[in-house]
Backbone as CSV, one residue per row, in Angstrom:
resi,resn,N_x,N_y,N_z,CA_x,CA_y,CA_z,C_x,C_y,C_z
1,UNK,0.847,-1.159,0.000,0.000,0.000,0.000,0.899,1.231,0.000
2,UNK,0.261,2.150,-1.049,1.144,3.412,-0.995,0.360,4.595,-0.553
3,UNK,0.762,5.361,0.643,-0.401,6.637,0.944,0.702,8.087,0.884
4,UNK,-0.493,8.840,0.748,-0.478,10.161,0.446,-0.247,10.965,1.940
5,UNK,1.537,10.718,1.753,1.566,11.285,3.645,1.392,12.714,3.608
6,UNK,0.896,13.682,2.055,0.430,14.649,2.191,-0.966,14.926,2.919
7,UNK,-1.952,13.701,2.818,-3.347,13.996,2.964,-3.772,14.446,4.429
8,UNK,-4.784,15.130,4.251,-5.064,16.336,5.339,-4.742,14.701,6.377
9,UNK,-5.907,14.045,6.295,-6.037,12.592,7.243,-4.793,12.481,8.091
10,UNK,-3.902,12.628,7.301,-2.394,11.653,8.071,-1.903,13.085,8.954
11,UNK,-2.233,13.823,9.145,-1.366,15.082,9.523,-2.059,15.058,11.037
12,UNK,-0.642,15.470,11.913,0.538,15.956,11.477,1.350,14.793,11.299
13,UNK,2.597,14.790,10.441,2.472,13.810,9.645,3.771,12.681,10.800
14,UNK,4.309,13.636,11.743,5.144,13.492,13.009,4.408,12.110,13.445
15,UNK,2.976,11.861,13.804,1.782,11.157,13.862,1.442,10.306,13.373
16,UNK,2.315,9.882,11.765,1.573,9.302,10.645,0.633,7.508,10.820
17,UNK,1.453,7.054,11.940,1.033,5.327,12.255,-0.457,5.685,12.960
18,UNK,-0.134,6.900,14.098,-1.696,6.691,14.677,-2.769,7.171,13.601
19,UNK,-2.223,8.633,13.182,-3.401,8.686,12.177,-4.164,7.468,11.038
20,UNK,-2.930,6.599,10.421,-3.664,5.367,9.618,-4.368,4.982,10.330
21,UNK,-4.057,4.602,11.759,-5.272,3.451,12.231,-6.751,4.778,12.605
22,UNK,-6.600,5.594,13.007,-7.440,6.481,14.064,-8.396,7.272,12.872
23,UNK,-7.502,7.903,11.888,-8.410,9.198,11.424,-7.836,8.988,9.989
24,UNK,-7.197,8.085,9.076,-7.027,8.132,7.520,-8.434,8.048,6.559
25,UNK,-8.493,8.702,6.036,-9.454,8.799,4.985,-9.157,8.166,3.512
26,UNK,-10.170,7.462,3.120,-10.154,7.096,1.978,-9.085,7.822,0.465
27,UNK,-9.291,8.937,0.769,-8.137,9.529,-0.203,-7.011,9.658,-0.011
28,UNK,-6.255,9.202,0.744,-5.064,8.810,1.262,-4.315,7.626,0.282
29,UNK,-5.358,6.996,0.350,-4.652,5.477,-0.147,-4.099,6.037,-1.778
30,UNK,-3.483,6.027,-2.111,-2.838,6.282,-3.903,-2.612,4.664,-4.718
31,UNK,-1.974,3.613,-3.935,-2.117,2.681,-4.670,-1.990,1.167,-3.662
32,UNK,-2.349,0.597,-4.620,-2.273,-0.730,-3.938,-2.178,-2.139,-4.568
33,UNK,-0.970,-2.773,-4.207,-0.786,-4.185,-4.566,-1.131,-5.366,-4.135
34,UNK,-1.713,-6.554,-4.662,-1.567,-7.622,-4.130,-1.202,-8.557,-5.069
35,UNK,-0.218,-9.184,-3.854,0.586,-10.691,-5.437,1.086,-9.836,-6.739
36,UNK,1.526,-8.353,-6.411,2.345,-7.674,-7.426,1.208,-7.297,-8.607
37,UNK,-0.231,-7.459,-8.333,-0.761,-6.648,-9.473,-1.837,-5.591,-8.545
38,UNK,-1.602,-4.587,-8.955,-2.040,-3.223,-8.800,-3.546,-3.831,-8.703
39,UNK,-4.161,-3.009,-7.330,-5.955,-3.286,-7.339,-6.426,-1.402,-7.242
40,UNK,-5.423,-0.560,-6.964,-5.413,0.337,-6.343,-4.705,1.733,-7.355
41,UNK,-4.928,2.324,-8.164,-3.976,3.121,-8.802,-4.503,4.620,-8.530
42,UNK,-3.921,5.568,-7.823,-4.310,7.139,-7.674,-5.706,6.953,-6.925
43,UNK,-6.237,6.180,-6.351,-7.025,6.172,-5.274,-8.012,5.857,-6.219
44,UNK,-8.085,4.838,-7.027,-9.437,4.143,-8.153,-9.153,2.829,-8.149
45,UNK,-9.866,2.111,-8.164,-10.151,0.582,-7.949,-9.614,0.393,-9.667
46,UNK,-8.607,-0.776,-9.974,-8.481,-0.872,-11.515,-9.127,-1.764,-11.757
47,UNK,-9.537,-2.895,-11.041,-10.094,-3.945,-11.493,-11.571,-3.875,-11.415
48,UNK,-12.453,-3.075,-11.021,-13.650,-2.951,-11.184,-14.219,-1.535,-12.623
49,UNK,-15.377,-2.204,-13.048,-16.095,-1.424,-13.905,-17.069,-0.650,-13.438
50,UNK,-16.968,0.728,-12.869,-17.731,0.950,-12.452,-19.217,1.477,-13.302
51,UNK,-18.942,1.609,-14.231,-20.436,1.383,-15.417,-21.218,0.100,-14.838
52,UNK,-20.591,-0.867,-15.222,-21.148,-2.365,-14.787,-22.101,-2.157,-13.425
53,UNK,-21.131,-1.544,-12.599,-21.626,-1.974,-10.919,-23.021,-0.958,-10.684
54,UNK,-22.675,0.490,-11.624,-24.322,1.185,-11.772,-25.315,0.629,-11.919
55,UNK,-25.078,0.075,-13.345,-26.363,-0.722,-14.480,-26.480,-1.959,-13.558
56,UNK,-25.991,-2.627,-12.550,-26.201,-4.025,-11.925,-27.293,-3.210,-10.796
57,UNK,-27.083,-2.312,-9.866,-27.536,-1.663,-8.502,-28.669,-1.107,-9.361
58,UNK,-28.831,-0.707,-10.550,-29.508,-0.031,-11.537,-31.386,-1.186,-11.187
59,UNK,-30.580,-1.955,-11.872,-31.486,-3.372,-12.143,-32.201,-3.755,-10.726
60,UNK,-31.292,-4.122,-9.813,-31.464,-4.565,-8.770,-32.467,-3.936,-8.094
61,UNK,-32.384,-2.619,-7.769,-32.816,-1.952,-6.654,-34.270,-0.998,-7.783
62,UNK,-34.293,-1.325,-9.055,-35.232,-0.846,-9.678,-36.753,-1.287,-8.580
63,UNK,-37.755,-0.106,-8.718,-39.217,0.102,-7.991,-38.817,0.261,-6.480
64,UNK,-37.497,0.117,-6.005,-37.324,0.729,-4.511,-38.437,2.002,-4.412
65,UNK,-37.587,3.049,-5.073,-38.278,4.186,-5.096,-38.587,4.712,-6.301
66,UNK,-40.170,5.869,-5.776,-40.532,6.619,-7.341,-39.651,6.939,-8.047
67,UNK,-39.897,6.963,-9.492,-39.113,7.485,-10.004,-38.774,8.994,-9.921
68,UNK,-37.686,9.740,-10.591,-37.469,10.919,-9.950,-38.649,12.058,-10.915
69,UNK,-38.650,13.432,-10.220,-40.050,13.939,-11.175,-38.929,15.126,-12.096
């Protein structure tokens, strides 16, 4: 895992171990490996489609609610 020891989250950055566990925010993270292939690049998932995962939640959760006016 690679983080952004700029991000507001990690500061002050003197701090940086407690802040990961206590107060890191999602935009922190910049990248991430497992078994040497990237899941994680500039804080975006590479291996997911997120078109796909709309049009699936799309389908799914269709007549929850009215449609919008």
């Amino acid at each position: 895992m690679v983080l952004d020891l700029d991000a507001l989250s990690l500061q002050p950055p003197g701090t940086a171990e407690k802040q990961v566990v206590y107060a890191m925010q999602p935009e922190a993270v910049r990248r991430v490996l497992v078994g040497g292939e990237p899941i994680v690049e500039d804080g975006r998932l590479v291996r997911v489609d997120d078109a796909r995962i709309r049009a699936e939640v799309a389908r799914v959760t269709a007549g929850w609610l009215p449609p919008p006016r």
